[in-house]
TIDO-991551 format. One record per residue (C-alpha): x, y, z. Coordinates in steps of 0.05 Angstrom, whole numbers, plus 32768, in hexadecimal, padded with zeros to 4 digits. Layout:
TIDO-991551
REC     xx     yy     zz
REC      X      Y      Z
...
***
This chain:
TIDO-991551
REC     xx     yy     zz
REC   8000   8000   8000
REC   8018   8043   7FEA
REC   8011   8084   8014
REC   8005   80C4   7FFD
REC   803C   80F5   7FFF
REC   8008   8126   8023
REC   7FF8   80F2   8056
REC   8043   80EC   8065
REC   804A   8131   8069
REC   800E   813A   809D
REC   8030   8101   80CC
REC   8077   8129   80CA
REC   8054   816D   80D3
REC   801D   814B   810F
REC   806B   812D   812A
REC   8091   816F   812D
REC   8058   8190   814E
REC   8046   8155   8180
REC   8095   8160   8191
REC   8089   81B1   8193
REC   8050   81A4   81C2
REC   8072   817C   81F3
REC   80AA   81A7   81FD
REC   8087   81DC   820A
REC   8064   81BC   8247
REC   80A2   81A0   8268
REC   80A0   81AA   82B7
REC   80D7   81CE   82DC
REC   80E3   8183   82ED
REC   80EE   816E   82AE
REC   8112   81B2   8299
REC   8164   819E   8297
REC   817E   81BF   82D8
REC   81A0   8201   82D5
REC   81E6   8211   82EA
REC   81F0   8229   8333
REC   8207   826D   8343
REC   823E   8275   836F
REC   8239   82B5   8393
REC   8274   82E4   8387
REC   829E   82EF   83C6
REC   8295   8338   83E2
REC   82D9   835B   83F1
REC   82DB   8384   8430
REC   82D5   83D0   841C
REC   8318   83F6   841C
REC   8318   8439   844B
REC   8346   846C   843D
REC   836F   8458   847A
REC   8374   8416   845A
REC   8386   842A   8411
REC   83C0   8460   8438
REC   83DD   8422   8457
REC   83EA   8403   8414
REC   8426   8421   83F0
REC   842B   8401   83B1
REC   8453   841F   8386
REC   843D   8412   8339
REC   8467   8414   82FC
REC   8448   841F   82B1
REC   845D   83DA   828E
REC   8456   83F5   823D
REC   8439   83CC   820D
REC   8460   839B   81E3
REC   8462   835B   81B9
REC   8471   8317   81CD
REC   849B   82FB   8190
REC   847D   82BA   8173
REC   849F   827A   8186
REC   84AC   8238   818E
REC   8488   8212   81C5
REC   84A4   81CD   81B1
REC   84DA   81CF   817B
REC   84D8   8189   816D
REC   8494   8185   8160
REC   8496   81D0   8142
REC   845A   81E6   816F
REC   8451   822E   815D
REC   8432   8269   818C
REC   8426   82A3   8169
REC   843B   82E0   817E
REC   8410   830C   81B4
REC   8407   8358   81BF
REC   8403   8365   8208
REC   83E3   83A9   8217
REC   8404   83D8   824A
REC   83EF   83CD   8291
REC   840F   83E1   82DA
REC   8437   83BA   8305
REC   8447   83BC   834C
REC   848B   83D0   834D
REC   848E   839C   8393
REC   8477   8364   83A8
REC   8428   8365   83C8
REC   843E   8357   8411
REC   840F   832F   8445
REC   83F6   836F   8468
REC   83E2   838E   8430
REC   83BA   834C   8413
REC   8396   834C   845A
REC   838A   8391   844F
REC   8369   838D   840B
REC   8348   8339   8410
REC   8346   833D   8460
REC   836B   82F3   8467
REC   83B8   82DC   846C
REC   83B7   829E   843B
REC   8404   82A2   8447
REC   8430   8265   8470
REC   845C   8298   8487
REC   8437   82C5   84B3
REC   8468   82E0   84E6
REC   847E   8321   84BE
REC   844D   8347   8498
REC   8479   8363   8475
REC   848B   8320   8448
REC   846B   8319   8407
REC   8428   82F2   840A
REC   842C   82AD   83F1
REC   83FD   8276   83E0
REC   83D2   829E   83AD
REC   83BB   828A   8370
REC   83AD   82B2   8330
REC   8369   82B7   833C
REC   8367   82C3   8388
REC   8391   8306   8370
REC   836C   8314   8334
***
């Protein structure tokens, strides 16, 4: 038995909409679940007294290009070269009182002088 080609297309049109329709009334339950939020940490507020006890003394790094090279020669892995835009440095080292100052904890091993540089930070605990 042969169907017509407007029967099939009534099944495929009746299919996509059966589909359609039961999307549309998916619970929350059966909704895929959504990523959590972590709440962004809030940074104690810096009073003037605060920002006076932190000498940092910045230097104007200028803007340059990092020369293409070679990561592996043997396997001639290329990076291609990068312009870095000019940014300011601390001309010394962030030291532990001034990290307490600023993030309010000592993540450092070395606590007897707060004077030392603060250790155990990562990139993004300083960024």
């Amino acid at each position: 038995m042969r169907m017509s080609k407007r029967f099939l297309w009534g099944v495929g049109v009746l299919a996509v909409l059966s589909l359609a329709a039961g999307c549309a009334t998916m619970t929350p339950s059966d909704q895929p679940p959504k990523k959590e939020v972590k709440p962004v940490p809030v940074l104690p507020t810096l009073s003037p007294e605060i920002l006076a006890r932190i000498e940092a003394t910045f230097v104007q790094i200028p803007a340059s290009v990092i020369p293409a090279r070679y990561k592996d020669p043997q396997n001639r892995i290329r990076i291609p070269e990068m312009k870095v835009p000019a940014f300011m440095l601390s001309k010394y080292e962030v030291t532990q009182e001034d990290w307490v100052a600023v993030m309010g904890h000592n993540p450092s091993k070395e606590k007897d002088n707060p004077k030392l540089p603060v250790t155990n930070v990562s990139w993004l605990d300083a960024k």
